[in-house]
C-alpha positions in Angstrom: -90.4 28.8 33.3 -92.5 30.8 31.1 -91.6 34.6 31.0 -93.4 37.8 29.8 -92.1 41.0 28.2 -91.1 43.7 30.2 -92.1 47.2 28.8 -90.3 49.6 29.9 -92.5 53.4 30.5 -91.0 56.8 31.4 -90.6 56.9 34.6 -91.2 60.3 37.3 -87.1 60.9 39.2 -88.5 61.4 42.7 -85.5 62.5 44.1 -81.8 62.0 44.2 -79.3 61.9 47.0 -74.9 60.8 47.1 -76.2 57.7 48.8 -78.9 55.1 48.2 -79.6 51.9 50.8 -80.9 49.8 49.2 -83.1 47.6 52.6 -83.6 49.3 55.8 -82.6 46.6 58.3 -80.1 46.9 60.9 -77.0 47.1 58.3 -78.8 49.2 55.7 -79.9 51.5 58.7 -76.2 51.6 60.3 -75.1 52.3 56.8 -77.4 55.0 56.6 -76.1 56.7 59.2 -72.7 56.1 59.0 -73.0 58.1 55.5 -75.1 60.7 56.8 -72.0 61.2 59.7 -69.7 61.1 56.7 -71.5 64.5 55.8 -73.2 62.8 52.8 -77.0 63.1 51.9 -78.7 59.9 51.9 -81.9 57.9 51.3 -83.3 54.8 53.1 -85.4 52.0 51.0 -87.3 50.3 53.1 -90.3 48.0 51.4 -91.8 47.6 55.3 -93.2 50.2 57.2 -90.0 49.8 59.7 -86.8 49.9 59.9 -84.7 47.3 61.8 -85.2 44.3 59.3 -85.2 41.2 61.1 -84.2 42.9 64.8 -87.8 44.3 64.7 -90.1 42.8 61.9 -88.6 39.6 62.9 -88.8 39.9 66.1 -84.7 38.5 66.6 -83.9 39.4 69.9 -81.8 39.9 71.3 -77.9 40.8 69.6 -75.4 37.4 69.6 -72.1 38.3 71.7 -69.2 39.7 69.9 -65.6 40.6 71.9 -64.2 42.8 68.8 -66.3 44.5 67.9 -65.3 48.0 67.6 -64.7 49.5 70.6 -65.2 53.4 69.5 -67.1 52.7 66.6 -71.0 53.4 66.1 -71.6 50.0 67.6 -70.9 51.5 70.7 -72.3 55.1 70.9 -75.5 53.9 68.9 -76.3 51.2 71.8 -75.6 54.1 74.8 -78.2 56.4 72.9 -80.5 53.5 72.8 -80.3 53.1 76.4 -81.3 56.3 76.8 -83.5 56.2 74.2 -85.3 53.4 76.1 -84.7 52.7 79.7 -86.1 49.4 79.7 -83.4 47.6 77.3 -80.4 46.5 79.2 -77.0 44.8 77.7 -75.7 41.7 79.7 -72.8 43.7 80.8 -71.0 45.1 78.1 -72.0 47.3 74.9 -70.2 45.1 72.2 -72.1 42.1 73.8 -75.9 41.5 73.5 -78.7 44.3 73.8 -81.8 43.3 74.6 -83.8 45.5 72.7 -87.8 45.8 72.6 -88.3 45.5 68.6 -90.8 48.3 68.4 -89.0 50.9 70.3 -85.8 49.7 68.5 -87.7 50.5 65.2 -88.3 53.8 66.0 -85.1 54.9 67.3 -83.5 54.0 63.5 -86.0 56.6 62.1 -85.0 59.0 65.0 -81.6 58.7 64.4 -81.6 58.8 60.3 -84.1 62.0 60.6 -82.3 63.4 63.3 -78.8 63.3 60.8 -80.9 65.1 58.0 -81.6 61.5 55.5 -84.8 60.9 54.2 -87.0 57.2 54.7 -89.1 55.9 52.0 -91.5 53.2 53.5 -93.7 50.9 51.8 -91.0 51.2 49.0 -90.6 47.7 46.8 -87.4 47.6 45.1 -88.3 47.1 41.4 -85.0 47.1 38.7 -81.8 48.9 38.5 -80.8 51.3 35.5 -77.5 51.3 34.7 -74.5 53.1 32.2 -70.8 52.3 31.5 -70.8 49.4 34.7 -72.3 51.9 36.9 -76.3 52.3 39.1 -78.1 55.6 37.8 -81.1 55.7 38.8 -82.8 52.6 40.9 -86.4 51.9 40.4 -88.8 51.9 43.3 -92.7 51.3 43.5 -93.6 53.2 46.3 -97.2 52.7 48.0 -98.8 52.6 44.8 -96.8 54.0 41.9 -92.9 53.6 40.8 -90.4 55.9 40.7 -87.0 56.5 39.6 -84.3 57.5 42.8 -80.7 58.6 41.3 -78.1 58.5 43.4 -73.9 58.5 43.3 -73.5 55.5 45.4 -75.5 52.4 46.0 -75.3 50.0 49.0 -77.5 47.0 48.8 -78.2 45.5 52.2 -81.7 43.7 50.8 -80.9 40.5 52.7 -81.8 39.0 49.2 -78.9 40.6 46.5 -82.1 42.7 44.8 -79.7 45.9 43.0 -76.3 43.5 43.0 -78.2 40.7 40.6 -80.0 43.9 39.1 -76.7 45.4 38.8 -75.2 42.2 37.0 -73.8 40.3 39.9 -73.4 37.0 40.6 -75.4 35.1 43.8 -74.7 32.8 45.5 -77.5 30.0 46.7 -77.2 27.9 49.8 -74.7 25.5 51.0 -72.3 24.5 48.0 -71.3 21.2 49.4 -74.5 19.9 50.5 -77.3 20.2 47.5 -77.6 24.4 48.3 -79.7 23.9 50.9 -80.4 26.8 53.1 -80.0 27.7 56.9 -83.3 26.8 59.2 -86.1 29.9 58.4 -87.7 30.7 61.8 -91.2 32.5 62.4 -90.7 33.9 65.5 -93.6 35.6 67.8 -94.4 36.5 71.3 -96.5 35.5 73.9 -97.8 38.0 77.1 -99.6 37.0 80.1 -96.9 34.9 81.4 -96.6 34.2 84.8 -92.9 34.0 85.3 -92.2 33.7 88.7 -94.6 30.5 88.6 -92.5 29.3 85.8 -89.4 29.8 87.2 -90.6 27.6 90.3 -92.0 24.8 88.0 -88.2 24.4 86.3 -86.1 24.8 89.3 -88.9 22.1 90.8 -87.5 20.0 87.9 -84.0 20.3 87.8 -84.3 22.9 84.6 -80.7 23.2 83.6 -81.4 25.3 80.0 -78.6 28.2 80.8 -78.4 27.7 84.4 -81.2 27.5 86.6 -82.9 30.7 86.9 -82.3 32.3 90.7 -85.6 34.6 90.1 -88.0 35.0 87.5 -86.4 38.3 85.7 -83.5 36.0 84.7 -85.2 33.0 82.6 -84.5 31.9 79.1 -86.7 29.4 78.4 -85.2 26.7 76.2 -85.6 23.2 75.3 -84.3 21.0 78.4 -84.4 17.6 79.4 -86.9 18.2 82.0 -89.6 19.3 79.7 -89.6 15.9 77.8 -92.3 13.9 79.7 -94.2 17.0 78.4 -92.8 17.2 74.6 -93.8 13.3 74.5 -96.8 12.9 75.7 -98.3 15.9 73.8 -96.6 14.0 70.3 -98.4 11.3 71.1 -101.7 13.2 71.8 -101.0 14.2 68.6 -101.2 18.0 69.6 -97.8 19.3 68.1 -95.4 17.4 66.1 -91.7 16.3 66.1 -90.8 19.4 64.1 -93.2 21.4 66.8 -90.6 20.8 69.1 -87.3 20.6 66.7 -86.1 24.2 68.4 -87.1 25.8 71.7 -85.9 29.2 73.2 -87.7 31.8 74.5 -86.1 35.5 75.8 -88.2 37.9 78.1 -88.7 41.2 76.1 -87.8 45.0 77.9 -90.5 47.2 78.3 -93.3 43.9 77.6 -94.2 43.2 81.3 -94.4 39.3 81.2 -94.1 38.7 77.5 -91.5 36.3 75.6 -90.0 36.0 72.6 -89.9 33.1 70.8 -87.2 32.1 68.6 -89.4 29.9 66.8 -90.9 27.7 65.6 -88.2 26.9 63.3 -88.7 25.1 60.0 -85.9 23.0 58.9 -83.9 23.2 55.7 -86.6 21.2 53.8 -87.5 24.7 52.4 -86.0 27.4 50.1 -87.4 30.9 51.0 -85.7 32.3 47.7 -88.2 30.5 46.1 -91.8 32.3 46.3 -94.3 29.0 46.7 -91.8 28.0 49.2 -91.6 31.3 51.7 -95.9 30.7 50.8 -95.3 27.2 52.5 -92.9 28.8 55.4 -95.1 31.3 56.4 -98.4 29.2 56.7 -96.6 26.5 58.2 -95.2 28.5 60.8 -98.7 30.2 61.2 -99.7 26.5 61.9 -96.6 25.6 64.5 -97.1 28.5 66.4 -101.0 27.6 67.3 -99.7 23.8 68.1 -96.8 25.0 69.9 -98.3 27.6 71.9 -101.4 25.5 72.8 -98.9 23.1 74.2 -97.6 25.5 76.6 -100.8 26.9 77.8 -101.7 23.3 78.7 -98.3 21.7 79.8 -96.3 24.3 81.1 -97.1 25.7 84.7 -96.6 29.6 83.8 -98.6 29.9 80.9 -101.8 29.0 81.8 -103.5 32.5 81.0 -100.5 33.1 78.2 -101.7 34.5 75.0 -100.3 35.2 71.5 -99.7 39.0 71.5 -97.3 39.4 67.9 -96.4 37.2 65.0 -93.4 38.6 63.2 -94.4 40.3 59.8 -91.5 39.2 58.1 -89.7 35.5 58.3 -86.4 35.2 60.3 -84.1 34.1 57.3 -81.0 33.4 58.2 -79.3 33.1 54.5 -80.8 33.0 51.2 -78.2 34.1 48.9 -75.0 35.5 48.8 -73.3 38.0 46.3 -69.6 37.0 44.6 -67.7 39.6 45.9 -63.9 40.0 44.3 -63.3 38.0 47.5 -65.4 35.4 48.9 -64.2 34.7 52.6 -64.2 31.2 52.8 -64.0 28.1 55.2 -60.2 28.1 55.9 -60.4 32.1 56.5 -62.4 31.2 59.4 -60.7 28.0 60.6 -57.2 29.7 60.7 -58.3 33.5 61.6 -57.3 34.8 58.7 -56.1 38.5 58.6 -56.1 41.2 55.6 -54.6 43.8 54.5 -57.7 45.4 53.6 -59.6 43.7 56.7 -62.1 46.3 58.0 -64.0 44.4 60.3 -63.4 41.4 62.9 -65.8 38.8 63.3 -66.2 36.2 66.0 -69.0 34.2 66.1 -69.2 30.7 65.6 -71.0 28.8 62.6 -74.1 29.0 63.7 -75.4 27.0 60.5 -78.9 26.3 62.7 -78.4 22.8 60.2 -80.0 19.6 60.4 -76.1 17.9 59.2 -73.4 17.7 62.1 -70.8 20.6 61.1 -67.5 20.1 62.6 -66.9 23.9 62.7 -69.9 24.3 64.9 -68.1 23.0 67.5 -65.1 25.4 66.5 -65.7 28.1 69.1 -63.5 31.1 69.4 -61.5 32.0 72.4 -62.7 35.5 73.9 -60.0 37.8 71.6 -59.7 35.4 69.1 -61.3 36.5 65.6 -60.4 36.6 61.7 -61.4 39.9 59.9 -63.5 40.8 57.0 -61.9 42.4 53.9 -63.4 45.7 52.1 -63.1 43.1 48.7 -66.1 40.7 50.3 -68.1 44.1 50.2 -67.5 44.9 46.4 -68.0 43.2 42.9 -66.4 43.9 39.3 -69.3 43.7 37.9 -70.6 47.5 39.4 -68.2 50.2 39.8 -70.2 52.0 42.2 -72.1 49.5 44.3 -71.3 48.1 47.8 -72.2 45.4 49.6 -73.7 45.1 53.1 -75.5 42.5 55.6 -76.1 39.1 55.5 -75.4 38.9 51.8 -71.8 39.8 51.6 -68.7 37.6 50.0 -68.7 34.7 52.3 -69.2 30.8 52.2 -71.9 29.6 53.3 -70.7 28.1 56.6 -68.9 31.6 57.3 -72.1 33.3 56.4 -73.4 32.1 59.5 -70.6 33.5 61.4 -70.6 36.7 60.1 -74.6 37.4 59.8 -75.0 39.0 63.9 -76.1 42.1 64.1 -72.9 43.5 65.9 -70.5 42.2 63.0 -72.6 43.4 60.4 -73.2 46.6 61.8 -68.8 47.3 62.2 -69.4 46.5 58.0 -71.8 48.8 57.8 -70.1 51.9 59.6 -67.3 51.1 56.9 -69.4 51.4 54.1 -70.9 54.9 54.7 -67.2 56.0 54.9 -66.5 54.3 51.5 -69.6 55.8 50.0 -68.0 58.9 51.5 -64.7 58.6 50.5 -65.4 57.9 46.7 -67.2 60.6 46.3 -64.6 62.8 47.8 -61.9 61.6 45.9 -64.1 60.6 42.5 -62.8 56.7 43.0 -65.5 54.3 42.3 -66.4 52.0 45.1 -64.5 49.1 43.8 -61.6 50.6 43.0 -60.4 52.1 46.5 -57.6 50.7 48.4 -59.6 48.8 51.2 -56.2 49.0 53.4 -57.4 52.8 54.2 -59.9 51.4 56.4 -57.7 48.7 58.0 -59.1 47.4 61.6 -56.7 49.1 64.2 -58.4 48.2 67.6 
């Protein structure tokens, strides 16, 4: 690949805070305010005009389950002021398990929260480079609507969902699935579709012996997934040659709170055959999904008793990725860690989600499901490197394998991680430790 000097100019410092998050998605948000309860000033990078990452931009609703999670933690009192927040949303029953949340009203209750706690948002704000001295971030470099700036800051957390300050920072990634060519986890495009008559649909797949999750009793309890009774239909449109084997590779469809007969699709989802790390390939994802999501949609308008008047109301603005790299922590959790529930001394977080790799190979450990209770834990050393004294690491892109990595990416684990790394941030700064030198065992898991 050919490559171009890069000349470096002076540069206007636009501000400075302890903190700076590096991605504000769900963990760089949580982090954010996790800091900013931690009594620490803080600033928010976000290069979208939203916060929530792939909850809202992506359109991934609604939150996996999770029985550890933290029962006290901000998990918990960040989902009751939610509620409140926005009456609509509803959990299946507990707080620690899924939220259905509406991703536009779950967007704006980040930047509620986060301005509400005194940190400051920069939107529209591209993470450019990292400036560093003596293995340690001074200033980051941001281009912000239409000029860069410099941002200094004491502490660093990079929760990019693509590595962005750790490989700036000198860190090693990670790519894909070590054992199996580096391919990557399925990338989704997901959107949503209003107009939906659901009580019509909800006869139609009881009518047919819909099985899915159960069969729905009423038409405020569907999710719409790919089912043996919607076959005839799949086939007959493949061999109209109106949507295509991959069309139909993934089906599953949740109703959104607040969005009177709207769904959510968690599709369509586009196989491994692509590498969104790569930027001619997220081209190729995006218009490709563009082009499933007509063919798909079509289909349902004409096959599918329901959606007869359905329309496309939103395309996410941002792909659902579920891993893309990974940064080599001083500890990589790997497959065994999983397997035998492995505990830490400097475990800070329990995870117990299964690996849901969304792969086209058979993996034996998808079928390795947790008892409810049973979990392993995630040690403060996945979150830090050696190669940056004061960097941490949050979200999808932590130590981990790659199978583990699809264990530990749900929004509830990720977000326990999270609330532990504003109390680092906080901590080192306090006690003038860098980030990679603490003791993780201070922040041990004790529920």
């Amino acid at each position: 690949m050919k490559a171009t000097n890069y000349i470096k100019k002076d540069i206007q410092v636009l501000d400075f805070a302890d903190v700076v998050v590096i991605g504000g998605g769900v963990a760089g948000s949580v982090a954010a305010i996790s800091t900013l309860k931690e009594g620490k000033s803080c600033i928010l990078i976000e290069k979208s005009n939203a916060l929530g990452g792939s909850a809202t931009n992506g359109l991934v609703i609604p939150f996996m389950n999770s029985y550890v999670a933290n029962p006290c933690g901000l998990n918990v009192s960040l989902n009751k002021e939610y509620l409140d927040y926005d009456s609509n949303t509803f959990t299946n029953g507990q707080l620690t398990t899924s939220l259905f949340a509406n991703p536009v009203t779950y967007s704006m209750f980040y930047d509620y929260k986060i301005k509400e706690l005194g940190g400051k948002i920069f939107y529209d704000a591209t993470f450019i480079d990292a400036i560093l001295e003596k293995n340690k971030i001074v200033y980051v470099l941001v281009f912000i609507h239409n000029k860069m700036y410099a941002i200094r800051g004491k502490c660093f957390v990079d929760c990019s969902g693509e590595g962005l300050l750790a490989s700036s920072a000198g860190c090693i990634l990670m790519h894909g699935d070590e054992e199996n060519n580096n391919i990557h986890q399925s990338v989704s495009l997901r959107y949503e579709m209003g107009g939906v008559d659901k009580e019509k649909l909800c006869q139609f797949l009881i009518k047919h012996d819909y099985k899915g999750f159960g069969i729905p009793k009423n038409h405020q309890e569907i999710e719409f997934v790919k089912d043996p009774c919607l076959e005839p239909y799949i086939v007959k449109a493949i061999e109209n040659n109106e949507v295509t084997v991959d069309d139909m590779r993934y089906i599953q469809a949740f109703l959104v709170p607040g969005k009177e007969n709207t769904f959510s699709f968690n599709g369509p989802q586009l196989g491994q055959k692509y590498n969104s790390d790569d930027p001619n390939e997220y081209a190729t994802c995006i218009s490709e999904g563009l082009a499933s999501i007509h063919r798909y949609s079509n289909f349902l308008i004409k096959y599918i008793p329901g959606f007869e008047k359905a329309y496309i109301t939103h395309i996410a603005s941002q792909l659902g990725i579920r891993e893309s790299v990974r940064v080599k922590t001083i500890y990589v959790l790997q497959d065994e860690d999983y397997i035998k529930r492995a505990r830490f001394v400097d475990g800070i977080a329990k995870a117990d989600w299964y690996v849901d790799a969304h792969s086209d190979n058979n993996l034996k450990e998808n079928e390795l499901r947790y008892e409810k209770g049973e979990y392993y834990e995630v040690p403060y050393r996945s979150l830090i490197t050696s190669n940056c004294d004061n960097l941490i690491i949050g979200g999808r892109i932590i130590g981990a394998s790659f199978k583990v990595e699809a264990s530990v990416r749900i929004q509830i684990t990720l977000r326990d991680i999270s609330e532990v790394i504003g109390k680092a941030c906080a901590y080192s700064i306090n006690n003038s430790i860098d980030l990679n030198k603490i003791d993780g065992k201070i922040f041990k898991v004790n529920w």
